[in-house]
TORVOPA-369282 format. One record per residue: residue in three letters; x negated, y, z of N, C-alpha, C, O in turn; residue number from 0. Coordinates in steps of 0.02 Angstrom, whole numbers. Layout:
BEGIN
('ALA',(X,Y,Z),(X,Y,Z),(X,Y,Z),(X,Y,Z),NUM)
...
! end
This chain:
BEGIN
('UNK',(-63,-2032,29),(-94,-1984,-15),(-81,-1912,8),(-116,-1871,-22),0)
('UNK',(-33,-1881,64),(5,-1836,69),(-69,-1806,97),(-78,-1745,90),1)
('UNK',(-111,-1838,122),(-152,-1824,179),(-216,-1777,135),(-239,-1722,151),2)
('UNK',(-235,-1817,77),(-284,-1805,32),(-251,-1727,11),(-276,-1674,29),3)
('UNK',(-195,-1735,-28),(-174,-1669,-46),(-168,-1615,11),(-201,-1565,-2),4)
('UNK',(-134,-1611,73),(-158,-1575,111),(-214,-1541,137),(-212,-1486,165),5)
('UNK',(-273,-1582,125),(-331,-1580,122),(-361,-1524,73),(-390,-1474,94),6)
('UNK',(-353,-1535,19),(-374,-1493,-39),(-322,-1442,-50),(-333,-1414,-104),7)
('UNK',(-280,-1423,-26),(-235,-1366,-14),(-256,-1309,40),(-246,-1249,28),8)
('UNK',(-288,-1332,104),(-333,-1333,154),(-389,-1284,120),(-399,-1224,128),9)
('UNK',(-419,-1329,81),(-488,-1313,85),(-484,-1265,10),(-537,-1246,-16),10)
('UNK',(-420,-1248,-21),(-424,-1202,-70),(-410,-1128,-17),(-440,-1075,-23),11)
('UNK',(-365,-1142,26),(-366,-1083,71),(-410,-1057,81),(-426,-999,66),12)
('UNK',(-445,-1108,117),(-508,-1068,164),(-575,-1048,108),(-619,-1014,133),13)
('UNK',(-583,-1065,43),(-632,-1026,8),(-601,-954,-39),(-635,-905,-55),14)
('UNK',(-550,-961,-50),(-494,-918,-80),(-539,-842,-68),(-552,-824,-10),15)
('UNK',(-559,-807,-119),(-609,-750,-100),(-675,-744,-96),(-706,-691,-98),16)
('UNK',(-700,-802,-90),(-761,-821,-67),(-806,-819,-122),(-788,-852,-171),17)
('UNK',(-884,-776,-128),(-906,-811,-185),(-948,-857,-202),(-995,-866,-163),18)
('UNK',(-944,-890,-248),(-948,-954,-279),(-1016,-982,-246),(-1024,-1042,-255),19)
('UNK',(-1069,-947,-206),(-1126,-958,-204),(-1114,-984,-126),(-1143,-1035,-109),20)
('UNK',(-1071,-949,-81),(-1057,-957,-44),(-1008,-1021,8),(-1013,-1047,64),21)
('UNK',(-946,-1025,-69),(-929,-1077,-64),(-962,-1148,-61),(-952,-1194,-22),22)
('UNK',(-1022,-1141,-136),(-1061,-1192,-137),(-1085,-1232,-72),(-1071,-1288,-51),23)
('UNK',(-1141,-1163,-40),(-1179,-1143,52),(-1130,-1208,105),(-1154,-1256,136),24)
('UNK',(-1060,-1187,99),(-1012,-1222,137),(-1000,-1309,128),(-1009,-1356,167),25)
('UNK',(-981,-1305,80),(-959,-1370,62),(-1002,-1429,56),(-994,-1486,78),26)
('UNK',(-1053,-1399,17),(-1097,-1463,-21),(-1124,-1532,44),(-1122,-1522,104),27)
('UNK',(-1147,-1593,14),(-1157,-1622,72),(-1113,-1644,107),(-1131,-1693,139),28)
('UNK',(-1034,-1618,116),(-1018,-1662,161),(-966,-1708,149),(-920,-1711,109),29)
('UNK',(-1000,-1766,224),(-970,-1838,177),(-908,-1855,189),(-872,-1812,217),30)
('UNK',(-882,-1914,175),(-810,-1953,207),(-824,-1993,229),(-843,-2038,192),31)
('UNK',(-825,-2003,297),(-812,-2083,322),(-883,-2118,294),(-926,-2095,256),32)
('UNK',(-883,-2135,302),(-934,-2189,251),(-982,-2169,177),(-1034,-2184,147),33)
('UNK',(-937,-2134,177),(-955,-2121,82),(-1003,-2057,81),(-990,-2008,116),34)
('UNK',(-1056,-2060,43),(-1082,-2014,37),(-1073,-1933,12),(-1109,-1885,21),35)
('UNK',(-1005,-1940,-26),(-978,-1865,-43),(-907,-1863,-18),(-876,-1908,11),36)
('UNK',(-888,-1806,-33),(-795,-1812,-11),(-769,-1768,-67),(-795,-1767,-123),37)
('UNK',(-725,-1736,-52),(-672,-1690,-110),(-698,-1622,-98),(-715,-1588,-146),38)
('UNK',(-701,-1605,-50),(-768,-1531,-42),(-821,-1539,-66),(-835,-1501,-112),39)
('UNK',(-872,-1590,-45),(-922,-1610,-68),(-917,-1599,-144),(-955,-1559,-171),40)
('UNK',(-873,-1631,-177),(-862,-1632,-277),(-850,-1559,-294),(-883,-1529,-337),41)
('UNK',(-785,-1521,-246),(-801,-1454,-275),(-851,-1414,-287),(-865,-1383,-338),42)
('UNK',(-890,-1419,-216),(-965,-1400,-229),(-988,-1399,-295),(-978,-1350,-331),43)
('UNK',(-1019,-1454,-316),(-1028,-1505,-368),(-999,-1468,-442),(-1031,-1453,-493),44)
('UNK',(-961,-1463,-434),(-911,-1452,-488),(-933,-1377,-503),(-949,-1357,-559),45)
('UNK',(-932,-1332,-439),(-949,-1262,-439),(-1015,-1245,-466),(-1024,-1202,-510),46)
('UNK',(-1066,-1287,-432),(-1118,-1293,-475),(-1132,-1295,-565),(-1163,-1259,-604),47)
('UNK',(-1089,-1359,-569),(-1097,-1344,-653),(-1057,-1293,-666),(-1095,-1251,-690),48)
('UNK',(-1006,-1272,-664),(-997,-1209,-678),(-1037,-1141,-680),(-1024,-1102,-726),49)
('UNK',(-1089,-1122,-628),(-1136,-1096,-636),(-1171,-1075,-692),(-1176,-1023,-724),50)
('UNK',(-1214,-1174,-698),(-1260,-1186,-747),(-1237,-1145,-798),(-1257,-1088,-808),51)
('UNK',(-1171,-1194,-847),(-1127,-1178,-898),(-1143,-1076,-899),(-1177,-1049,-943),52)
('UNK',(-1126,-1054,-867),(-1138,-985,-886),(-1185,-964,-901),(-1188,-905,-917),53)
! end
């Protein structure tokens, strides 16, 4: 699991500042392995409804 959390520690860095529209631009789309979304991919996602919501 150490790997996953590193991961999303990672990828809070590198948007850290960024805005939200931009972050979206980055992330969305991409997959894991096999799977059609990943944990960037969901933030995306997530950032999105946040959007809406406003």
């Amino acid at each position: 699991m150490e790997g996953v959390l590193g991961n999303t520690v990672g990828v809070s860095k590198l948007v850290e500042g960024k805005k939200i529209d931009e972050v979206i631009k980055l992330l969305k789309g991409i997959p894991c392995g096999a799977r059609k979304t990943s944990c960037p991919d969901q933030l995306a996602i997530a950032l999105e409804e946040i959007k809406i919501k406003k």
